[in-house]
N, C-alpha and C positions, 0 to 999 in steps of 0.2 A: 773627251768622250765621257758621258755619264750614263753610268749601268746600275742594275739592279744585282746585289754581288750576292742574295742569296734568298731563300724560300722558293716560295710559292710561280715568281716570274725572276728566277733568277737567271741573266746575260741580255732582259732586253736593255735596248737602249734609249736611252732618255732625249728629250732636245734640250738645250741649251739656253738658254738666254741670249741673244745679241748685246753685244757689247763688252764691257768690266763693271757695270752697276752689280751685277750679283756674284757671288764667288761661290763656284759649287764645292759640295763638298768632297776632299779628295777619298778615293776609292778605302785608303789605308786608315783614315780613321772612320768611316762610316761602320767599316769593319770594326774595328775596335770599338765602337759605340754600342753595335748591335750584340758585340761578344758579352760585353758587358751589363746590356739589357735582356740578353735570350728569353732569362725565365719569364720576367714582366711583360713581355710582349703580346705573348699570343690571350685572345681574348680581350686585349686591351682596350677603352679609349684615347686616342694619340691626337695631342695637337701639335700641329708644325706650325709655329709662330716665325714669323719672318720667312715665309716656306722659298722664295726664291725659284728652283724648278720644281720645287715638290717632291725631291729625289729622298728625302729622309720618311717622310708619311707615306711613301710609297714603298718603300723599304721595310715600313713596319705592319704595315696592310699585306703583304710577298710575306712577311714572317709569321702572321697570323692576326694583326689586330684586329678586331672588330671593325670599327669606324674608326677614321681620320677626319680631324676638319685645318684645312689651311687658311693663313691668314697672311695677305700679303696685300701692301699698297701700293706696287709698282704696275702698273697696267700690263706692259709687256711681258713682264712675269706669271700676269696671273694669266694673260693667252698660251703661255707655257705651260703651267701648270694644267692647265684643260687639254691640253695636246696631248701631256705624258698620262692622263688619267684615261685618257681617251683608250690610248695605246696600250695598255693594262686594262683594259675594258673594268674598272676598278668604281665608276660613275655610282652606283647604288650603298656605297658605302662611306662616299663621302660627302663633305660639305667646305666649298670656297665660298673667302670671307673677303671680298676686296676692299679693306678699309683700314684702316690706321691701326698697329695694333691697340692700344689702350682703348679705342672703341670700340673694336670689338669684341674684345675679351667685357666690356660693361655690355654689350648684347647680349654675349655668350651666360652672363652671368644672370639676368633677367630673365633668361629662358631655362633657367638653373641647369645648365652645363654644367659636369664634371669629367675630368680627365685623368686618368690613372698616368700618363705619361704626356709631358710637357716639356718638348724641345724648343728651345729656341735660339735661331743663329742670326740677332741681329747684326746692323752695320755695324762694325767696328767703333766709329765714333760717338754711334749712339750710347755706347754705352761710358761715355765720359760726362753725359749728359743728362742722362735719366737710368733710372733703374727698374727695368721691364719686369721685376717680381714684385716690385710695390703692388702694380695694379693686380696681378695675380693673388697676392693677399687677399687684397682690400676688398675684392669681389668673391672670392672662396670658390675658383672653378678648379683647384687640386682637391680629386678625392683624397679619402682617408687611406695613408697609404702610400700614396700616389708620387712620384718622382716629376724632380723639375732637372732638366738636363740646358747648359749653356755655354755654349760655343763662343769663347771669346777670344782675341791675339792675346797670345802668354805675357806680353811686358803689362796691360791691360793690370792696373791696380782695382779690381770690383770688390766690394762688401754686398753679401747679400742681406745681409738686416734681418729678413722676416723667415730663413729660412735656414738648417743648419745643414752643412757642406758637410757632403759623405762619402764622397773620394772624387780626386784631380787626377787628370790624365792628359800629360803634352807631348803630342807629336808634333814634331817641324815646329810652325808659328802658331801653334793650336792650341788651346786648353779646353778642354769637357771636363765641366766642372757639376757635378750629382751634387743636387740638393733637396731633402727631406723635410 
C-alpha cells in the first residue's frame, strides 16, 4: 500500500503500479525524506524524475509545493501516475513528462525550467550506467539554491562530479543522498 503520510492529503491512498518494474518508495523513508526537506518544500518547484507512482511529488504538493512536474518513461506508470493525481484532484499544479528522462530535462531546460527540489529515484542499474546529474548540469534547470535529492541501493558506488553532497542517509537498502 502507498499513502500520502502527511500535509495537505495526508492517509489517501495511492495505486500501485502492476508488476516489480517500479519499486515504491517505503512509507519510512519518504518520511525521513520529507523531515529532512520540511523547510524547502513549501512553496517550492519539485521535480520527481523517474516519478514511478508519483507518490514522492505528491507528497511534496500535500506538504505545500507549488508545482510538481513528473518524468517518467514507462507507460504503465505514467497511467498511474494520472490516476493518483487524479485522486488528489492535484491536476492544475502539475505537469507529466512521458519521455526518457535526459530528454526531458533538455525540454525542460528550453522552456527554462527551474526547480528548487530535484528528486530522483532512478532504476537501480541505471545508475551503474550513466549519471542522471550530468544532464542536470549541463542544462541548469537546478535553481539557485536549489537541492538535488538521489535515491540509490547503499552498495551503489555513485560520484556525483557536478554537484557537492550535503548529507547521506541509509535506511534498509536505501541511500538519499542531498546534493548542492
Amino acid at each position: 500500500m502507498i499513502r500520502i503520510i502527511g500535509g495537505k492529503y495526508k492517509g489517501k491512498r495511492l495505486k500501485k503500479v502492476p508488476g516489480d518494474v517500479v519499486r515504491p518508495m517505503p512509507d519510512k523513508l519518504k518520511e525521513s525524506l520529507f523531515n529532512i526537506l520540511q523547510d524547502d518544500v513549501r512553496g517550492s518547484v519539485f521535480l520527481d524524475g523517474f516519478a514511478g507512482t508519483g507518490s514522492v511529488g505528491i507528497e511534496a504538493l500535500s506538504r505545500g509545493a507549488e508545482r510538481a512536474v513528473f518524468i517518467e518513461e514507462y507507460y504503465p506508470a505514467v497511467k498511474v501516475i494520472k490516476m493518483n493525481i487524479e485522486k488528489c484532484d492535484v491536476k492544475d499544479q502539475v505537469r507529466i513528462m512521458h519521455k526518457e528522462f535526459n530528454r526531458a530535462v533538455i525540454q525542460l531546460s528550453r522552456q527554462k525550467a527551474k526547480f528548487d527540489l530535484i528528486f530522483l529515484d532512478p532504476p537501480y542499474k541505471l545508475l551503474e550506467e550513466r549519471n542522471p546529474l550530468k544532464v542536470i548540469n549541463k542544462r541548469e534547470i537546478l535553481a539557485e539554491g536549489g537541492k538535488i535529492i538521489l535515491r540509490r541501493f547503499y552498495k551503489t558506488k555513485f560520484a556525483a562530479k557536478f554537484f557537492n553532497l550535503q548529507r547521506q542517509v541509509t535506511l534498509g537498502d536505501d541511500t538519499l543522498a542531498f546534493y548542492i
